[in-house]
N, C-alpha and C positions, 0 to 999 in steps of 0.2 A: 202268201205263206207266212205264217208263224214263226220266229226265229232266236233263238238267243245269240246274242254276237260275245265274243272271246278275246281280248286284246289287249295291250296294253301300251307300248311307246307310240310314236307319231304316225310311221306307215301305217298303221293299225286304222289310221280316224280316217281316212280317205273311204277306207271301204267299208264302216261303218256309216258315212256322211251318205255316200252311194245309195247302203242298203236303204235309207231313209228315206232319203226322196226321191228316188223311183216310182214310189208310186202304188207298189204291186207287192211289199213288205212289210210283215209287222215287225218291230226291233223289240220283243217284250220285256226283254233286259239286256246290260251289259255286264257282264265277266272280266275280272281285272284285276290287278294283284295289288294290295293293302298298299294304305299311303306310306311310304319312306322317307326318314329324316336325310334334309341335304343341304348344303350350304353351311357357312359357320357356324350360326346358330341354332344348328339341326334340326330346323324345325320340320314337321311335315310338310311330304309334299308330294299331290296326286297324281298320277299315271294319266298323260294324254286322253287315254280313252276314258277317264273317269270325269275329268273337265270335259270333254266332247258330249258326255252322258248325262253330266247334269244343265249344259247348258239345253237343251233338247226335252230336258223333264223322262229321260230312260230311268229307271230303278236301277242302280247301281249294288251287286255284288262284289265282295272280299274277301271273300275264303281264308283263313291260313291255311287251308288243308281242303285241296281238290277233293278229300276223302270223307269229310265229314259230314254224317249220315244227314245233320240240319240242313246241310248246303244240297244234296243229292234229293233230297225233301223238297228244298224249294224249287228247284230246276223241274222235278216232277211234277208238281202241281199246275205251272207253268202252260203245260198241253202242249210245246213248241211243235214244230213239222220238222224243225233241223235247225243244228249249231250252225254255227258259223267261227271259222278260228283263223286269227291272223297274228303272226309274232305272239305267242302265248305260248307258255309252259306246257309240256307233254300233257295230256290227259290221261285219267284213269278208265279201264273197260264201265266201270260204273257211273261213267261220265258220260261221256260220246255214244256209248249205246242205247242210251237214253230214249231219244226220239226216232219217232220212226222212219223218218227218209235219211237216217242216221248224220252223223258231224261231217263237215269239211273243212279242207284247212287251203289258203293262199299262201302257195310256198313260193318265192322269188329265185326259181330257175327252173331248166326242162328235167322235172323228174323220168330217168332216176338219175341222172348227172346231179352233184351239189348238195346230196342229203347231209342236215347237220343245223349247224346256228348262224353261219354266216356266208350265204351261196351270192351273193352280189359281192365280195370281196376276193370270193375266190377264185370266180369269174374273168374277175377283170384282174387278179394274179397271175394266171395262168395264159393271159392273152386270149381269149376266145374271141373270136369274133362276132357268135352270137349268143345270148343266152333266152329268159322269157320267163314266163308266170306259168304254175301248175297250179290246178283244183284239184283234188286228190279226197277221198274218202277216208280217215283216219282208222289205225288197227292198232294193235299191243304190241308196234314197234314203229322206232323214227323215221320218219316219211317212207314209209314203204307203203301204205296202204294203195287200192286200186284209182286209176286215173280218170277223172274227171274232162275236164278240159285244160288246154294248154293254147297259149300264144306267144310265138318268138318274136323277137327284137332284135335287129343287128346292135353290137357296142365300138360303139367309134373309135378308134385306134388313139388319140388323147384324152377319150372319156375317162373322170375319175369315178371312184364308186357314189360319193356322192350327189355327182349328176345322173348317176344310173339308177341309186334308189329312186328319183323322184319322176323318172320315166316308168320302170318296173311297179309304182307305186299305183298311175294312174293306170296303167295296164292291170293289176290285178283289183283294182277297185269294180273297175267294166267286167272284167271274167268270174268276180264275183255272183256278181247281178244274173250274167248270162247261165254261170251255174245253177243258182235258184232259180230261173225259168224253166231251165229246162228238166230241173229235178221233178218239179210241179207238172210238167207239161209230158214226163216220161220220154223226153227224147233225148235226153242225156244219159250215157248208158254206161256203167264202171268198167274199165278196162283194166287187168293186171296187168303192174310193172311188172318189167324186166327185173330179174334179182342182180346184173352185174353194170356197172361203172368205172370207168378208169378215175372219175373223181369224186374228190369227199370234201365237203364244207367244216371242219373244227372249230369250234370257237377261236377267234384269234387270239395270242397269247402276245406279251409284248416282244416275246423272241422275233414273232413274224413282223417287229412293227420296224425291223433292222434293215438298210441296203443288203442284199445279197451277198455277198460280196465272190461266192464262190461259181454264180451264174455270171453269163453275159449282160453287157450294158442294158440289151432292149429289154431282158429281164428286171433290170431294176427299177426300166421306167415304170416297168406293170407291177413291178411293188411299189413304185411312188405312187400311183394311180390308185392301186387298189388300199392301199392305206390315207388318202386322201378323201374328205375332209379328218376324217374320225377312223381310226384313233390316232393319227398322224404318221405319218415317213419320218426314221430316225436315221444318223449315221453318226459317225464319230472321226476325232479331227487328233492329233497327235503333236500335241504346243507345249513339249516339256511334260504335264500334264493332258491326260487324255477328255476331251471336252465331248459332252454326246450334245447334238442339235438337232432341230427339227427343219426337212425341208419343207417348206409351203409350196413353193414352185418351180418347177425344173422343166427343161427340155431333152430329147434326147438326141443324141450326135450318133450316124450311121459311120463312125469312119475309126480308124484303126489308130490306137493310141503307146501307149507305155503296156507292156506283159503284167506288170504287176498293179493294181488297182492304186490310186494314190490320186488328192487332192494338186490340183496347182490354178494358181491365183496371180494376176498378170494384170497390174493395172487394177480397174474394177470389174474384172472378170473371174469367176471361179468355175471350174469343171472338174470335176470326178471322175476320171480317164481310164481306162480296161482297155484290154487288148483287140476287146469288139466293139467298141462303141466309147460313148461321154455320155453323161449328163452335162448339162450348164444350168448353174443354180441361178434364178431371179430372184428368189424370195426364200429367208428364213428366218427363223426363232432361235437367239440363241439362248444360253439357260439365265432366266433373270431378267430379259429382257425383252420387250414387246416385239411384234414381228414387223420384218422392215426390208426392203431392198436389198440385194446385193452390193450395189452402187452405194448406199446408204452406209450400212454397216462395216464397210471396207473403206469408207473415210474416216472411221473413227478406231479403224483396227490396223496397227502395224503388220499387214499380214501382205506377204509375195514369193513367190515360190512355190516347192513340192513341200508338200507333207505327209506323212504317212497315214493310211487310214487302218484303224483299229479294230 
């Protein structure tokens, strides 16, 4: 099958890598969003899928504008059988409609659970214990289009998100594949979602990158989890001066502590205490300085006792 692939960050190149050597695929271009200045000297710098594209010899597209008639021109000419979209910006009807076994998109959870920008964060927020990869047929709204195929995953109770994207990733690289076989072979057959879910994926904001403080302990693990690696677990520490830090790694304590949430530190031990539960911090970042041990940092910090958290 004839194909244009759609992407742009790193989950993106697994199922592009996929569609390639399979076997049974043409990749006739890649779709991806213009290079960006970053780093100090802000120079350019290319989209995952756009170094995956060139190393491969794909024709790399760059759109500013999904809309413009040049860009809708080349995709046409093109003759694809079907898109293909992975982590990429909504499309336009003039877009997706394009070819005839029409667009699909690899969404990382069980639609219609997690419709939005960030459904493996908010998975593993919320404690699920399972989530999965959906195929989906795209429409003139965010992930609701009809369903394709789907495959669940159980998530392990100290998975963080970013052990989860790289599971979720190679699962939807294979549902990929199996999607274009069976769209080709007609035995994959669009199914309409459901219009109702108790959940939604928002973009995360840095409010969400905060300990909880107003949930339970096991809740905060699954915000340390789910904000783990990227974009980080923050909290805050009350030294005179309020200090915000980042934790790298925690555990969490099933046992009953202090009613009111608060820091105490004993020795070279620190815990974040709530009325249902602890954390005990192994590892953090504080501001300015490299990330390092518990044990570590707490020999160079006059710090024992409660403190209040912020």
């Amino acid at each position: 099958m004839r194909i244009v692939f759609f992407g742009t960050p790193e989950f993106s190149v697994a199922t592009a890598e996929a569609l390639r050597t399979c076997g049974k695929h043409e990749i006739l271009a890649a779709v991806t969003a213009p290079d960006k200045p970053a780093g100090r000297g802000l120079q350019l710098h290319a989209s995952a899928v756009k170094e995956w594209a060139l190393e491969h010899s794909v024709p790399v597209y760059q759109p500013s504008s999904l809309r413009e008639a040049s860009f809708i021109e080349q995709l046409s000419v093109l003759n694809a059988d079907c898109f293909v979209v992975v982590a990429f910006r909504m499309l336009p009807k003039s877009v997706w409609s394009l070819p005839p076994l029409g667009t699909f998109n690899v969404h990382a959870s069980l639609l219609p659970d997690f419709r939005g920008a960030a459904p493996i964060h908010w998975a593993v927020y919320h404690g699920l214990p399972e989530t999965g990869v959906t195929t989906f047929l795209l429409d003139d709204k965010i992930d609701t289009g009809a369903l394709l195929l789907q495959e669940k995953t159980e998530v392990g109770k100290d998975e963080t998100t970013g052990e989860l994207y790289l599971r979720l990733q190679k699962i939807g690289s294979k549902l990929a594949v199996q999607t274009l076989d069976g769209l080709a072979s007609q035995s994959v057959k669009p199914t309409p979602q459901r219009s109702d879910s108790a959940w939604r994926a928002p973009k995360i904001t840095r409010e969400h990158q905060f300990l909880p403080l107003d949930l339970p302990a096991l809740n905060w693990y699954n915000a340390y989890r789910s904000m783990t690696p990227f974009p980080g677990f923050l909290t805050r520490i009350n030294l005179e001066q309020v200090i915000e830090f980042k934790i790298l790694k925690c555990n969490y304590i099933d046992k009953e502590f202090n009613e009111n949430p608060r820091h105490r530190i004993e020795g070279n031990r620190w815990w974040i205490e709530g009325a249902q539960g602890a954390l005990e911090l192994e590892s953090i970042q504080w501001p300015g300085k490299r990330p390092m041990s518990v044990v570590e940092f707490l020999r160079g910090a006059p710090l024992q006792g409660y403190y209040e958290i912020m």
